[in-house]
C-alpha positions as CSV (number, residue, x, y, z in Angstrom):
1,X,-25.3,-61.5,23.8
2,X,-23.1,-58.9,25.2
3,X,-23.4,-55.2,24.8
4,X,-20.3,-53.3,23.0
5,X,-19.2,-51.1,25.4
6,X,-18.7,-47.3,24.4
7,X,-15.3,-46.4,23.8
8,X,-14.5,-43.7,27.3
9,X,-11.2,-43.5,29.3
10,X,-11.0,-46.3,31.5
11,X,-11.1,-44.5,35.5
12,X,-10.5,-47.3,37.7
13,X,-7.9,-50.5,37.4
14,X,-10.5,-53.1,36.4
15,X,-11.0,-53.7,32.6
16,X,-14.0,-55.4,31.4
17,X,-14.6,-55.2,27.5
18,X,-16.4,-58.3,26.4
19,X,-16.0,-57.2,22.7
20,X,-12.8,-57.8,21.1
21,X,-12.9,-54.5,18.9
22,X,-14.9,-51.2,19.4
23,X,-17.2,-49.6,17.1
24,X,-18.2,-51.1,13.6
25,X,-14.8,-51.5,11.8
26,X,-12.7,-54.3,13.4
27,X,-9.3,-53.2,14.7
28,X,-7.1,-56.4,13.9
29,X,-9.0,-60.0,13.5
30,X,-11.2,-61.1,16.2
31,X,-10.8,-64.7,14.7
32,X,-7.5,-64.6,15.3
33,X,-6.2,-67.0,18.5
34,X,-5.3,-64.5,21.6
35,X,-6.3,-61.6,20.2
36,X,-6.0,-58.3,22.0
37,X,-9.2,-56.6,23.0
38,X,-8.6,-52.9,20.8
39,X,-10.1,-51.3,23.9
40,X,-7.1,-52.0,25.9
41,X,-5.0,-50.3,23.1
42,X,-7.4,-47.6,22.7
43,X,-7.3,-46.5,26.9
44,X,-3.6,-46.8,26.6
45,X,-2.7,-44.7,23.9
46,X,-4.7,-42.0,24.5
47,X,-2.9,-41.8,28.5
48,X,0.7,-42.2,27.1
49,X,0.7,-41.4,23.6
50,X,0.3,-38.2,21.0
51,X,-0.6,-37.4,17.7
52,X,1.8,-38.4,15.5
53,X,3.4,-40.5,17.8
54,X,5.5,-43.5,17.0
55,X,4.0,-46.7,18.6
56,X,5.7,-50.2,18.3
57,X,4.3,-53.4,18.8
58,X,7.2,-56.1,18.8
59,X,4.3,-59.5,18.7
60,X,1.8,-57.9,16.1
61,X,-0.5,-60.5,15.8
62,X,-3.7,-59.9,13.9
63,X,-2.6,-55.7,13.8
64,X,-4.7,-54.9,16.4
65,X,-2.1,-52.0,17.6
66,X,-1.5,-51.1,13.6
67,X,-5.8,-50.3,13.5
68,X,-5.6,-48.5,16.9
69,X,-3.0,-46.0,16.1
70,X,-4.5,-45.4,12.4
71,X,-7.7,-44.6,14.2
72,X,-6.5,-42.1,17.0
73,X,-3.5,-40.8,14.1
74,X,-0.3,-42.0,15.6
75,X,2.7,-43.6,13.7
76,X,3.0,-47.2,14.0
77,X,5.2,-50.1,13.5
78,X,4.3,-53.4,14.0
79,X,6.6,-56.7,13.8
80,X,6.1,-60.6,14.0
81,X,8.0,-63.4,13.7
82,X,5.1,-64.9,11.5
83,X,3.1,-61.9,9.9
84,X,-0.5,-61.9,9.7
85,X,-0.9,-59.3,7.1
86,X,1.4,-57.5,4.8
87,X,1.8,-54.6,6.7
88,X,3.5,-56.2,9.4
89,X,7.4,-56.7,9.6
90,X,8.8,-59.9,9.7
91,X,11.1,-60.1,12.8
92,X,12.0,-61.2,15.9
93,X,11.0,-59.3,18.9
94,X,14.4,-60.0,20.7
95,X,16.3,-58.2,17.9
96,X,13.7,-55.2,16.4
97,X,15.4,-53.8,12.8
98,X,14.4,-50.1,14.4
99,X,17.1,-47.8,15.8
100,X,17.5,-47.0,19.4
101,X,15.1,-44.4,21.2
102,X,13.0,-44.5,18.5
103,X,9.7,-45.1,20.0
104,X,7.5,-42.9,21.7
105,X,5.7,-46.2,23.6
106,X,5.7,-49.6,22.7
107,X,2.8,-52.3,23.8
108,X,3.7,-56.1,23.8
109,X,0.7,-59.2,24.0
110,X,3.4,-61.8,24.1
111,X,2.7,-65.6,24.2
112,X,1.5,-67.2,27.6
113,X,3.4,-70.2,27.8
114,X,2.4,-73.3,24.8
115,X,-1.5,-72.8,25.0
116,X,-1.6,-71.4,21.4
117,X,0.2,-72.7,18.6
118,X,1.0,-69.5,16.6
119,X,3.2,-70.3,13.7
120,X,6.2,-72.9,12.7
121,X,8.8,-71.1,13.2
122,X,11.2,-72.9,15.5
123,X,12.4,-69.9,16.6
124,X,8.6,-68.5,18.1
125,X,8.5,-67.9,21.7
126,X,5.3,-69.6,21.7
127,X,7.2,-72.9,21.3
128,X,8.9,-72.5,25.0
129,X,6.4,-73.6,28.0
130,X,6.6,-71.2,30.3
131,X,7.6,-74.4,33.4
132,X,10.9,-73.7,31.6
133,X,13.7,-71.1,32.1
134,X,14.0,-70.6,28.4
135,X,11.0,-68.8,28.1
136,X,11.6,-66.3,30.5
137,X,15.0,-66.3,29.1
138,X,13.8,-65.2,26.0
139,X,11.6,-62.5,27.2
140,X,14.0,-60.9,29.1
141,X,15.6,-60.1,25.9
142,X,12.3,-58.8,24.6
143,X,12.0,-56.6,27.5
144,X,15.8,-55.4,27.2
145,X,14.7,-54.8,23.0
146,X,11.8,-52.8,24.8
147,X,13.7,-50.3,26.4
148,X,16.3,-50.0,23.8
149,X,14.1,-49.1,21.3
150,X,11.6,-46.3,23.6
151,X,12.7,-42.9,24.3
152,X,13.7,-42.1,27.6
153,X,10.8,-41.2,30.3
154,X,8.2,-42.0,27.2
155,X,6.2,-45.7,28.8
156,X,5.5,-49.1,27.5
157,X,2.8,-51.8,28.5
158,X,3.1,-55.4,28.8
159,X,-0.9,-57.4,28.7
160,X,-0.3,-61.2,30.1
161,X,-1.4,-64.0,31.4
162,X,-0.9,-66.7,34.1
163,X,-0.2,-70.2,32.6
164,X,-1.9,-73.6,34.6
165,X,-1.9,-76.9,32.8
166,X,-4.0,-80.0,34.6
167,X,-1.2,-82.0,36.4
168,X,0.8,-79.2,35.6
169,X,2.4,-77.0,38.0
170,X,1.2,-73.4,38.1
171,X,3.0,-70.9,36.5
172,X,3.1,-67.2,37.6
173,X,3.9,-66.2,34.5
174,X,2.9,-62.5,35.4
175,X,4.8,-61.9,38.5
176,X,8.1,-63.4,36.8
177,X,7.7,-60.8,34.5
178,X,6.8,-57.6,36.4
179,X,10.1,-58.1,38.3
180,X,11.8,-58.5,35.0
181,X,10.2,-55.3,33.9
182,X,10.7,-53.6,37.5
183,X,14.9,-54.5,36.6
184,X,14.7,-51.3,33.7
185,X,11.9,-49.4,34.5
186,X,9.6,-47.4,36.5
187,X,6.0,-49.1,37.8
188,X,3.4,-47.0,36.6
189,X,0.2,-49.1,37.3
190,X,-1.0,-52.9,37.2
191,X,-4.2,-53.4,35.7
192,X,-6.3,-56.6,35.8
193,X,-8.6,-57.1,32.6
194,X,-11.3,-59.9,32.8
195,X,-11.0,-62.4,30.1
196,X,-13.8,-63.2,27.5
197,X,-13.7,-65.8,25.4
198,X,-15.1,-69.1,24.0
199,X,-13.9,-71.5,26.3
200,X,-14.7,-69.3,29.7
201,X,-18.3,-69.9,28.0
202,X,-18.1,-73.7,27.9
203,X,-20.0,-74.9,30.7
204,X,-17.8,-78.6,30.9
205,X,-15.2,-76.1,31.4
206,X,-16.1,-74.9,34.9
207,X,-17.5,-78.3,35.7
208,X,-14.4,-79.6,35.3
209,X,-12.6,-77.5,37.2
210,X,-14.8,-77.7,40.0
211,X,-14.1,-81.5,40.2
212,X,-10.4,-81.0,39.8
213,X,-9.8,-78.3,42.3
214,X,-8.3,-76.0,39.8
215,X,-9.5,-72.6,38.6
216,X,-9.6,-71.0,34.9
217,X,-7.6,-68.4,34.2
218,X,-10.2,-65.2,34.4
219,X,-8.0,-62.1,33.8
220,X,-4.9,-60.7,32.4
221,X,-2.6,-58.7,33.8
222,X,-1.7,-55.3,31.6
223,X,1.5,-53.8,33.5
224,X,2.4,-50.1,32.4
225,X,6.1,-48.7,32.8
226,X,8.4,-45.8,32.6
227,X,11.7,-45.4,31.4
228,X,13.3,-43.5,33.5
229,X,12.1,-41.9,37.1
């Protein structure tokens, strides 16, 4: 059984929080598939952000962000093509219903390729396998949203993931998208954050990919930005 780490200002550029929420409230639904740790939210907006702030998270999910920002007393918004709760705004991340400059920073936990099935909607990005241009197509319109909607020299942060299928070719999903996000803005930092979760505990997991030659995906990337020099 894993410890809850303390909530404290993360010093260094490796992330480990085995819990998906701190303290004893839960910030968003730990249930729900490919949800953020709130850690990660926590250490970000207490570097970039300010009371009162307006954060906005275009891929809500469970409202992790929404719990984060109600906690440390910033504004929020929070959007989704398929809302989990009713305090998230139906919409699609590649065309936000919020005004330009508006945000103060925005965080994004898009989808990593076709490994989670998140809603019906045709539309999702989670329906595009990241082997395909469409799906970096269609995050490069999220990004561009990105920096429409955040103020000038205020930051943003993208958390992802690397996509491998067996028989599958690898997929750097991560890099493709740094150098997207490198195209409009500044590089702040890159931050690698270890992954914990129920299949990195199944033990035929890791003897499989011994036998295969393959290796499971053990952290995420979290890339931080600037708009602006």
């Amino acid at each position: 059984m894993y410890k809850k780490p303390e909530l404290q200002l993360a010093t260094t550029t490796l992330w480990d929080y085995p819990s998906q929420h701190y303290g004893r409230e839960m910030q968003g639904d730990q249930e729900y598939a490919g949800a953020t740790p709130s850690y990660i939210i926590w250490n970000l907006l207490q570097r970039y952000t300010r009371k009162n702030d307006l954060v906005v998270d275009p891929m809500c999910g469970s409202g992790t962000t929404l719990d984060v920002c109600r906690d440390l007393e910033r504004r929020a918004l929070g959007y989704d093509i398929a809302p989990y709760r009713p305090d998230i705004v139906r919409a699609d991340a590649r065309k936000l219903p919020l005004e330009t400059g508006a945000a103060d920073f925005v965080f994004v936990d898009p989808p990593y390729s076709t490994h989670i099935d998140y809603s019906d909607d045709p539309a999702c990005i989670g329906k595009l396998d990241a082997g395909g241009p469409e799906y970096y197509e269609a995050m490069a319109q999220v990004i561009a949203e990105m920096g429409r909607i955040l103020k000038h020299r205020r930051h943003l942060a993208l958390y992802v993931c690397d996509s491998f299928k067996k028989k599958k070719p690898f997929c750097p999903i991560g890099m493709r998208l740094f150098a997207m996000l490198e195209e409009r803005f500044t590089p702040i930092d890159i931050v690698c954050v270890v992954r914990h979760n129920r299949t990195m505990k199944r033990r035929h997991w890791h003897t499989e990919a011994v036998s295969g030659n393959y290796f499971l995906r053990g952290f995420n990337y979290l890339f931080i930005m600037k708009k602006g020099a």
